[in-house]
C-alpha positions in Angstrom: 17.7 33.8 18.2 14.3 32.1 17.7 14.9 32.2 14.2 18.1 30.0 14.3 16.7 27.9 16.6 13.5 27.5 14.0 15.9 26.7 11.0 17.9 24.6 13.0 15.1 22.4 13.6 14.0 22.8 10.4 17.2 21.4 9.0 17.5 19.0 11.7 14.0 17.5 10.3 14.6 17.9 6.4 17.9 15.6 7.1 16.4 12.8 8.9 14.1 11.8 5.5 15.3 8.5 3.9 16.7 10.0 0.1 15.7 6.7 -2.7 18.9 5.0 -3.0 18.9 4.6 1.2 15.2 3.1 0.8 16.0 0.5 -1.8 18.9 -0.6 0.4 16.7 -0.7 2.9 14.2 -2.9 1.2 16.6 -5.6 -0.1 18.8 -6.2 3.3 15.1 -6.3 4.3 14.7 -9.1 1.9 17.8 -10.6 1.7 18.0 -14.3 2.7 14.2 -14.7 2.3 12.1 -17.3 0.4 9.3 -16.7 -1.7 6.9 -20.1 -1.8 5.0 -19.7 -4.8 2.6 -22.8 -6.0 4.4 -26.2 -7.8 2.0 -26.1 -10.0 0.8 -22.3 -11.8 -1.7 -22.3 -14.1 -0.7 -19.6 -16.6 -3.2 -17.8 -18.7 -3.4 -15.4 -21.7 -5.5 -12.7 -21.1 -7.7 -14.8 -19.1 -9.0 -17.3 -21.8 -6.0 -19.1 -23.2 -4.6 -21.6 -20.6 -0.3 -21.7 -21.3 1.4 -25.0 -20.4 4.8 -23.6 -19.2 7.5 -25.3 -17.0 9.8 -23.2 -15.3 10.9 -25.3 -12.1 13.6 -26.6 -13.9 15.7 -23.3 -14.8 18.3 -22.4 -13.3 17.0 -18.4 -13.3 13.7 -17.2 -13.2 12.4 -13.4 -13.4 9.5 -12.9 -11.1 6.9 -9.9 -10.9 4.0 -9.5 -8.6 1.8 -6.6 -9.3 -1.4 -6.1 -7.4 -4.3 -3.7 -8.2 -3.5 -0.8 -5.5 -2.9 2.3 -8.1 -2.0 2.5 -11.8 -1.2 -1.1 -12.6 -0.6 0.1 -15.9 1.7 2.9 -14.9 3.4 0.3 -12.6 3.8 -2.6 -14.7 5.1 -0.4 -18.1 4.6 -3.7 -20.3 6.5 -2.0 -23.0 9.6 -1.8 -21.2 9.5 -5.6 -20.2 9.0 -6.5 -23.6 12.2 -4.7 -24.8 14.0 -6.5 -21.4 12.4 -10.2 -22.1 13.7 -9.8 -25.8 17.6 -8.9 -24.9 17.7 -11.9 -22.3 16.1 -13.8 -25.1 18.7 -12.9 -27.1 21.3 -13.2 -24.8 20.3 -16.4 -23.2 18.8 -18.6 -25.8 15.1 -18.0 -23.9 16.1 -20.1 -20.9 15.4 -17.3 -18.5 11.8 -17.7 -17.8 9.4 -14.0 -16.9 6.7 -15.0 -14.9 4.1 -12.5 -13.8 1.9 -12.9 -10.9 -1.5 -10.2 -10.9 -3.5 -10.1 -7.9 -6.8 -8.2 -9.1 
């Protein structure tokens, strides 16, 4: 009997863990409705020397990433793959989607 009541309780635990796809709806009704305030006026760099004039207020779409220095930042950020996804929505959209990425060292 104690053992049914162990793996009971054991199940009981294992089921109450929030699986990925439940998190991720989590996180955006947890953002939904919310506004991010980022500066009028970004000063844009290239690789910390080069200062990039770029205006993006005006678009009507903008892709946003904020990555911060807690881990991997490389394994995070996968450069390589936003380069493949900023060259189809090039392609696609005549380059009037702007990619703006925010680091936080």
């Amino acid at each position: 009997m104690k053992k049914v009541l162990y793996i009971f309780i054991l199940f009981l635990l294992a089921s109450c863990q929030e699986n990925d796809k439940e998190r991720i709806a989590r996180l955006l009704n947890e953002w939904n409705r919310k506004e991010i305030k980022f500066p009028d006026h970004s000063v844009f760099t290239i690789q910390g020397k080069d200062t990039v004039t770029m205006d993006y207020r005006n678009a009507d779409f903008k892709v946003i990433t904020y990555v911060d220095s807690i881990g991997c930042t490389s394994c995070k950020l996968q450069l390589h793959r936003w380069k493949e996804l900023i060259a189809e929505m090039d392609s696609l959209t005549s380059g009037t989607v702007p990619f703006l990425f925010y680091f936080h060292p």
